[in-house]
DSSP file (Angstrom, degrees, kcal/mol; ACC not computed):
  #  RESIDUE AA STRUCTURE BP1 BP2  ACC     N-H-->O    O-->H-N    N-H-->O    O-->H-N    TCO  KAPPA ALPHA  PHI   PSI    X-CA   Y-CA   Z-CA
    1    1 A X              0   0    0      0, 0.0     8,-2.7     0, 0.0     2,-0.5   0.000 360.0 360.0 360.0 134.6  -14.1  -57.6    0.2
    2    2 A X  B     -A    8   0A   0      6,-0.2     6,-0.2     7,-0.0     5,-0.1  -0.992 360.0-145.8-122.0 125.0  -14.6  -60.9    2.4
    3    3 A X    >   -     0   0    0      4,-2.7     3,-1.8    -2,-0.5     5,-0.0  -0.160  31.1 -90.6 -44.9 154.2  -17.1  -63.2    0.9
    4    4 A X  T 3  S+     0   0    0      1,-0.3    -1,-0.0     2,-0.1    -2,-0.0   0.397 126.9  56.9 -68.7  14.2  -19.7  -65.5    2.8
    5    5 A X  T 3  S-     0   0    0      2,-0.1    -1,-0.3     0, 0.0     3,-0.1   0.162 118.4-114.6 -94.1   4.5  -17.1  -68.2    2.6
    6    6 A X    <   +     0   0    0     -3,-1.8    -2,-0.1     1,-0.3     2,-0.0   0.138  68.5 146.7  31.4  18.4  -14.9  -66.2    4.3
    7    7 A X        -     0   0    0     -5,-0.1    -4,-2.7     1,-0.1     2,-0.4  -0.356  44.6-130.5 -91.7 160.8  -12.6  -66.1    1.1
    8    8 A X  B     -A    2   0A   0     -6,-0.2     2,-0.7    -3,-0.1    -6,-0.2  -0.799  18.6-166.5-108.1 129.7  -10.8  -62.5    0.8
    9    9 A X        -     0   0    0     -8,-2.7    76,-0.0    -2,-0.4    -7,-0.0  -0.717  15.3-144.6-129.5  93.1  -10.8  -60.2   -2.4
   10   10 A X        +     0   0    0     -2,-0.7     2,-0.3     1,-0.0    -2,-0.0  -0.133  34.3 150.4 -54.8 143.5   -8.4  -57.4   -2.4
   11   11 A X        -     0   0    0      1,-0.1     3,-0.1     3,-0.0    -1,-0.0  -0.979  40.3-122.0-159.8 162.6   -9.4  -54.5   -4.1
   12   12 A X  S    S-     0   0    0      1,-0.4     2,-0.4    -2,-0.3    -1,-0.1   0.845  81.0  -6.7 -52.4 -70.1   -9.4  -50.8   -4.5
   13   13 A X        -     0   0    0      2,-0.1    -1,-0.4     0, 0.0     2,-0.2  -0.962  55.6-156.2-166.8 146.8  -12.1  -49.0   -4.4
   14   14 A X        -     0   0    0     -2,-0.4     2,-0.3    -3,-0.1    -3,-0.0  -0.710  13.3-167.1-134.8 155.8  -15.8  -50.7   -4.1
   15   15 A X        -     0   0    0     -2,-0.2     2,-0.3     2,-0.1    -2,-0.1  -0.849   5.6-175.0-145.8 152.2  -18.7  -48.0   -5.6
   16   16 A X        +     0   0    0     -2,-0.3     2,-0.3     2,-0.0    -2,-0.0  -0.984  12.9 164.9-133.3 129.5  -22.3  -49.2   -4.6
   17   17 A X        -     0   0    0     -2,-0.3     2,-0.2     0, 0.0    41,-0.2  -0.898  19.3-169.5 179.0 167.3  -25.4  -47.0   -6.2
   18   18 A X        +     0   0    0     -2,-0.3     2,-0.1    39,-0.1    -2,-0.0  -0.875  32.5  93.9-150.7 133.1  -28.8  -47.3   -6.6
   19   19 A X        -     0   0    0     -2,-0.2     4,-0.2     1,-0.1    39,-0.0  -0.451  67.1 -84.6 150.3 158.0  -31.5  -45.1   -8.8
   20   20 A X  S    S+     0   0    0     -2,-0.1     2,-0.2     2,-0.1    -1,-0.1   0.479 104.6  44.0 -21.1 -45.3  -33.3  -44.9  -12.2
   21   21 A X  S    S-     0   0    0     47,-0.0     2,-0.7    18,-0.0    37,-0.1  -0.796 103.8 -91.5-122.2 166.5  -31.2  -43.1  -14.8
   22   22 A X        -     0   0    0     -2,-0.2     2,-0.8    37,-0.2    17,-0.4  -0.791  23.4-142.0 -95.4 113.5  -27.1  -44.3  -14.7
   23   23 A X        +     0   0    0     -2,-0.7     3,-0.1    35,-0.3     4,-0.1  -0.556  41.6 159.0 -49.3  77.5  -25.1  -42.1  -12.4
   24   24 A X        +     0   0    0     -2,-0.8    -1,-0.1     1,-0.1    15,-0.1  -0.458  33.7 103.0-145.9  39.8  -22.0  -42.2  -15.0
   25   25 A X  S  > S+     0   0    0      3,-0.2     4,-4.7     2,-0.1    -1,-0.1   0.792  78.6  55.8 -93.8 -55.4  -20.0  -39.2  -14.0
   26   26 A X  H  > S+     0   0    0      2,-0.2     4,-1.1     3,-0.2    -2,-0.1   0.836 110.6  42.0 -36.3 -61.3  -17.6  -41.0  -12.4
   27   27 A X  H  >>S+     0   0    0      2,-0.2     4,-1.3     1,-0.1     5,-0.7   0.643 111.4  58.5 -61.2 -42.6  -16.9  -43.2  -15.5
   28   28 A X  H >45S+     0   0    0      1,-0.2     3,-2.7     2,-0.2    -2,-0.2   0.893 104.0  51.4 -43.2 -66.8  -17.0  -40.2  -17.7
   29   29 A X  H 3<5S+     0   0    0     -4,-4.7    -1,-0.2     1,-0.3    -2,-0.2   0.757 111.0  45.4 -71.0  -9.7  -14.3  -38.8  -15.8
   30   30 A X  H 3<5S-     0   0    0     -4,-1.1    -1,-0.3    -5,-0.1    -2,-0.2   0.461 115.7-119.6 -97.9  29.0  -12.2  -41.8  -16.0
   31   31 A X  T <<5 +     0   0    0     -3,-2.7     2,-0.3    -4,-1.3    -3,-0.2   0.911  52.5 161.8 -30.9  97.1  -12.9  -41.8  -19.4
   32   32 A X      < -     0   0    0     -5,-0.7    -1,-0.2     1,-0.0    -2,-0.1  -0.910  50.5 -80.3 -95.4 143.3  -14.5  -45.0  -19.9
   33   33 A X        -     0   0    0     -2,-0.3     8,-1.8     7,-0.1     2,-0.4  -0.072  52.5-179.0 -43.3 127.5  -16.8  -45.9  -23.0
   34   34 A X        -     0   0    0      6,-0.2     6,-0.2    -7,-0.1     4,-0.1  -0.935  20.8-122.6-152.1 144.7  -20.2  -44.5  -22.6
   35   35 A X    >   -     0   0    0      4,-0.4     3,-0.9    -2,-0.4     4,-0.2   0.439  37.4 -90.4 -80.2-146.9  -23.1  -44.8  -24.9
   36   36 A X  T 3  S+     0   0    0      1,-0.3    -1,-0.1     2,-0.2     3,-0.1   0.818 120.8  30.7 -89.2 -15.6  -25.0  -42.2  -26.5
   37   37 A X  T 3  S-     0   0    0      1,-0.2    -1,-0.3     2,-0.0    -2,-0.2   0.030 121.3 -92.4-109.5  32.7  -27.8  -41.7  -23.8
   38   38 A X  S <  S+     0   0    0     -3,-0.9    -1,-0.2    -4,-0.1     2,-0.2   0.071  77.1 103.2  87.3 153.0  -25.8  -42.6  -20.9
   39   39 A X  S    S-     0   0    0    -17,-0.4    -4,-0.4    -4,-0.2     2,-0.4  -0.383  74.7 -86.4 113.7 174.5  -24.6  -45.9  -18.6
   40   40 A X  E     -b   60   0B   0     19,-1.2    21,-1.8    -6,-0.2    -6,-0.2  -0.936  41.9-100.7-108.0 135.7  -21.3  -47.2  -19.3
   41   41 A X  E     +b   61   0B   0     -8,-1.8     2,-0.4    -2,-0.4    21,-0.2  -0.329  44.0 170.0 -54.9 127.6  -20.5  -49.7  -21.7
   42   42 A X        -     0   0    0     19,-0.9     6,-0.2    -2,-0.1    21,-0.2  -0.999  19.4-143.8-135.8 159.3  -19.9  -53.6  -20.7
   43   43 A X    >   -     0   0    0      4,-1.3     3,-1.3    -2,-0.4     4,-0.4  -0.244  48.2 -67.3-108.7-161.6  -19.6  -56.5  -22.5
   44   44 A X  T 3  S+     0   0    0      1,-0.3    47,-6.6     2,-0.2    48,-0.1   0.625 137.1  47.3 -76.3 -19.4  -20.8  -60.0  -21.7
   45   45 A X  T 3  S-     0   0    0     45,-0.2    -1,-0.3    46,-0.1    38,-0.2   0.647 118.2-110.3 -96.0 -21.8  -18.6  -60.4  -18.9
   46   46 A X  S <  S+     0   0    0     -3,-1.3     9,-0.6     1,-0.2     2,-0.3   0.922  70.1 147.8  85.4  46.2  -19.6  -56.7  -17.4
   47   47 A X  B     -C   54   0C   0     -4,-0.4    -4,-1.3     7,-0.2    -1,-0.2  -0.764  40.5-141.2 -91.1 145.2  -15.8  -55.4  -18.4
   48   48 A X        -     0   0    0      5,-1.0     5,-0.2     2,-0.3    -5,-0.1  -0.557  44.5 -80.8-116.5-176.4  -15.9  -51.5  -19.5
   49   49 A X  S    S+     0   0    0      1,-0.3     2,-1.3    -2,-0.2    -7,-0.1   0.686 130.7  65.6 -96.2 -16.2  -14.0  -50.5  -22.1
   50   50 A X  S >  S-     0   0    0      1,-0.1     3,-5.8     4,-0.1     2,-1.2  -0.661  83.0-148.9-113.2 110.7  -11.2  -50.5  -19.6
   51   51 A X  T 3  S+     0   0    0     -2,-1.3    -1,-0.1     1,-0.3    -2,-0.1   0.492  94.7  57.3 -42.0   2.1  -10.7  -54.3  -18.5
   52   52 A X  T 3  S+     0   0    0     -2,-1.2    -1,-0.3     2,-0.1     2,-0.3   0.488  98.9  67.2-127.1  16.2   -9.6  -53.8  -15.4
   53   53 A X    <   -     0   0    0     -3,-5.8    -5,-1.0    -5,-0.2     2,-0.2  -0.758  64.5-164.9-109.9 158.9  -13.0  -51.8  -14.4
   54   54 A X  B     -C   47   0C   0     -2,-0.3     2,-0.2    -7,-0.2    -7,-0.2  -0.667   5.5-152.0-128.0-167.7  -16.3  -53.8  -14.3
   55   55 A X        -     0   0    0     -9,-0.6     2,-0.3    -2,-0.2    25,-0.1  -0.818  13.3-171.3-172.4 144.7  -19.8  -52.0  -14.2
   56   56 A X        +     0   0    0     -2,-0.2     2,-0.7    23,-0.0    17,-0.1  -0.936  44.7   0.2-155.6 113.0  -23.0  -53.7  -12.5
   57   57 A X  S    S-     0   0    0     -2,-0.3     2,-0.4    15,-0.2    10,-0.4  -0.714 117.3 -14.8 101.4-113.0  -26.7  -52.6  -12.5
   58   58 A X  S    S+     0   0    0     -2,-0.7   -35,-0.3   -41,-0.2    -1,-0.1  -0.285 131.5  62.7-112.5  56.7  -28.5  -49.6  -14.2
   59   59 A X  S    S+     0   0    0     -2,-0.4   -19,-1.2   -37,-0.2     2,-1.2   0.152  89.2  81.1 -95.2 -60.4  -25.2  -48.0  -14.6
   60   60 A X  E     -b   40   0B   0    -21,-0.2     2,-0.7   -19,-0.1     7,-0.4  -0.226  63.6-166.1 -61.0  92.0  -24.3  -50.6  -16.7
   61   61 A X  E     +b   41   0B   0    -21,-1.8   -19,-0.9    -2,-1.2     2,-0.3  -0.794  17.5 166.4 -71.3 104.5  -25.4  -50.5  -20.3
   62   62 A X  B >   +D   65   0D   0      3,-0.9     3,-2.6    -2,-0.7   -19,-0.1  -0.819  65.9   8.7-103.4 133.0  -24.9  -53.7  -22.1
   63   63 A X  T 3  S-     0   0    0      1,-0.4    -1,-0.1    -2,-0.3     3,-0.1   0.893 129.2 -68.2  89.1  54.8  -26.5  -54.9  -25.7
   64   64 A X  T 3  S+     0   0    0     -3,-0.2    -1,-0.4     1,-0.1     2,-0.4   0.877 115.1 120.2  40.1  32.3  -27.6  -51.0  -25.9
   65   65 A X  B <   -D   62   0D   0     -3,-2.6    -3,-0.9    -5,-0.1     2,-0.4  -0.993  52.2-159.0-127.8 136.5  -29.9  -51.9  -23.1
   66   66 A X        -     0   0    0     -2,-0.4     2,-0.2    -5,-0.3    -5,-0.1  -0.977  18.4-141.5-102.6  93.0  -30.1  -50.3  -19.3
   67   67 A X        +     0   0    0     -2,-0.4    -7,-0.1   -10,-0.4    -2,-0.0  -0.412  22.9 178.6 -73.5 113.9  -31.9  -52.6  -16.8
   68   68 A X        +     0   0    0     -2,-0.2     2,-0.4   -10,-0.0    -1,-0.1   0.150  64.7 103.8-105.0  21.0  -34.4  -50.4  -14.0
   69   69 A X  S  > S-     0   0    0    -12,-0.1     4,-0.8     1,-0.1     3,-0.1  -0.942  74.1-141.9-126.3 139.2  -35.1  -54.0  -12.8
   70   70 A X  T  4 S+     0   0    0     -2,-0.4     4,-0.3     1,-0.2    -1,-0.1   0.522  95.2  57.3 -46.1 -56.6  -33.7  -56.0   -9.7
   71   71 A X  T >> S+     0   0    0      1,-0.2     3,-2.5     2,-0.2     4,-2.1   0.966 105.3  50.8 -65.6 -71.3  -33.2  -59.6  -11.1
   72   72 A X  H 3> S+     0   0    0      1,-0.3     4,-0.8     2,-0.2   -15,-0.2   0.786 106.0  55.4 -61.6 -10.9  -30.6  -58.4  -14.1
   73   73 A X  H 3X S+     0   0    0     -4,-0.8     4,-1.1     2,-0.2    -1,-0.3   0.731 105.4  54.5-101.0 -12.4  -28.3  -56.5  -11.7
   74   74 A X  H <> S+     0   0    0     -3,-2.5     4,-1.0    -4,-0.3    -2,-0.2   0.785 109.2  49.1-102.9 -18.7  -28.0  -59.7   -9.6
   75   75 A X  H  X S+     0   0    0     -4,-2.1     4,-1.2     2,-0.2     3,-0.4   0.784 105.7  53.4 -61.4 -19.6  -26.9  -61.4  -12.4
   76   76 A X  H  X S+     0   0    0     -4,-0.8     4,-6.1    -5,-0.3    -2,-0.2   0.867 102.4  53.7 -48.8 -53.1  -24.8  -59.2  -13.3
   77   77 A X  H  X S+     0   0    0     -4,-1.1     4,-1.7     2,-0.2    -1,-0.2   0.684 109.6  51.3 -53.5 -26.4  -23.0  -59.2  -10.0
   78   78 A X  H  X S+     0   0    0     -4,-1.0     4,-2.5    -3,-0.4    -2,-0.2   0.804 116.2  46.1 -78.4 -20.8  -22.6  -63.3  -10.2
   79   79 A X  H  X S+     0   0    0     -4,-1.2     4,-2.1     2,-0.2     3,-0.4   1.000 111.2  48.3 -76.9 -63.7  -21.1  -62.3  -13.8
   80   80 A X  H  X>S+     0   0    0     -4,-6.1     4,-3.0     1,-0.2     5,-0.5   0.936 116.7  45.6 -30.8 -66.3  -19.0  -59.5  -12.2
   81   81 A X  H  X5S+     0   0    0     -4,-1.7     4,-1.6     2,-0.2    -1,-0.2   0.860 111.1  48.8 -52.6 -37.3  -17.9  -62.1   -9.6
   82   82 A X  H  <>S+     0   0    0     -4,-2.5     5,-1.5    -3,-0.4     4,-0.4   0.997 113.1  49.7 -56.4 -64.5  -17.2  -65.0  -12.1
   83   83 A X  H ><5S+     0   0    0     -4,-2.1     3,-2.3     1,-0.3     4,-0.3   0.873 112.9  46.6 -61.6 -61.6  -15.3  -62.4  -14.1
   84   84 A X  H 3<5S+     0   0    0     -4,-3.0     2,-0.3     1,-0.4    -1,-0.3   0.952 118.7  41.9 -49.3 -55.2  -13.2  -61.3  -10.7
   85   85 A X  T 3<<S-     0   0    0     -4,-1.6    -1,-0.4    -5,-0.5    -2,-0.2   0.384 126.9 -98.1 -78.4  15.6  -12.5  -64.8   -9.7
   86   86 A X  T < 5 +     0   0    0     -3,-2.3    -3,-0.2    -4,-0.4    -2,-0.2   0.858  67.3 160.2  26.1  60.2  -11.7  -66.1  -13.5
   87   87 A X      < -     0   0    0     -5,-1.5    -1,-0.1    -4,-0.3    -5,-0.0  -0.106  50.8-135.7 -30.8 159.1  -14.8  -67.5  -14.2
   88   88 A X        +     0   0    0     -2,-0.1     2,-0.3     2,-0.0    -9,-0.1   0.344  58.8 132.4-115.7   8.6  -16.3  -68.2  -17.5
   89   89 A X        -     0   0    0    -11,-0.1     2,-0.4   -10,-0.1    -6,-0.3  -0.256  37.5-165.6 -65.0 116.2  -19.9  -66.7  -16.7
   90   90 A X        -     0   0    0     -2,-0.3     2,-0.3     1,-0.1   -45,-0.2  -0.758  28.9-112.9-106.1 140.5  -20.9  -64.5  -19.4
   91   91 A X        +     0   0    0    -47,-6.6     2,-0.5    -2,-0.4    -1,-0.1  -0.115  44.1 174.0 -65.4 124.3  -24.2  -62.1  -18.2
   92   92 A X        -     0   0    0     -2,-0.3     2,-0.2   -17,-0.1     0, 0.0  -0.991  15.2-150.5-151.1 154.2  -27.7  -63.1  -20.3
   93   93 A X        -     0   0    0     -2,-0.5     3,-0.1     1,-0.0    -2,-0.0  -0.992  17.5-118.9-129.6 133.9  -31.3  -61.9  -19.7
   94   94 A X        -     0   0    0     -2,-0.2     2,-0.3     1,-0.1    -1,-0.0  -0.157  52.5 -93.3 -50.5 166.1  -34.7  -63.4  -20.3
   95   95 A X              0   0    0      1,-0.1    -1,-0.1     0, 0.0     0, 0.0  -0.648 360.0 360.0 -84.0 145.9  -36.5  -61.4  -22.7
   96   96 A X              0   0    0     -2,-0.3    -1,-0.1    -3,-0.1    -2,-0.1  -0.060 360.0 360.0 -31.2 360.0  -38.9  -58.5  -21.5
């Protein structure tokens, strides 16, 4: 992945998706934690129950909550990116 700094971040495997309910088949099958209506679990840092996976956007369940809105999935992605770069940014959302 090359940033707009040009700085480089090797990686694996990138998954991008977009839609209403969380697409969590994929996680399932690598058996990552996933709650009881769906999305995959992450904690503050948008880590899934396996630390070396992240999860970002209506996939991502956090604090038993699923986000269908635009603004909490781009925080999440600077939290994902703090976390990748050893950051200390832990994901919060205004209240609803």
């Amino acid at each position: 992945m090359v940033f707009q700094d040009d700085k480089v971040l090797e990686t694996d495997l990138i998954v991008f998706s977009a839609g209403i309910r969380p697409r969590d088949q994929l996680a399932r099958d690598c058996g990552l934690e996933i709650g009881e209506r769906g999305g995959v679990v992450v904690d503050n840092q948008c880590l899934t129950s396996d630390p070396a996976i992240l999860a970002v956007g209506e996939v991502a369940l956090w604090n038993q909550s699923i986000f269908g809105l635009v603004a909490p999935g781009y925080q999440m992605a600077k939290t994902a990116l703090s976390t990748l770069t050893g950051g200390d940014t832990h994901f919060e959302v205004a209240p609803i």
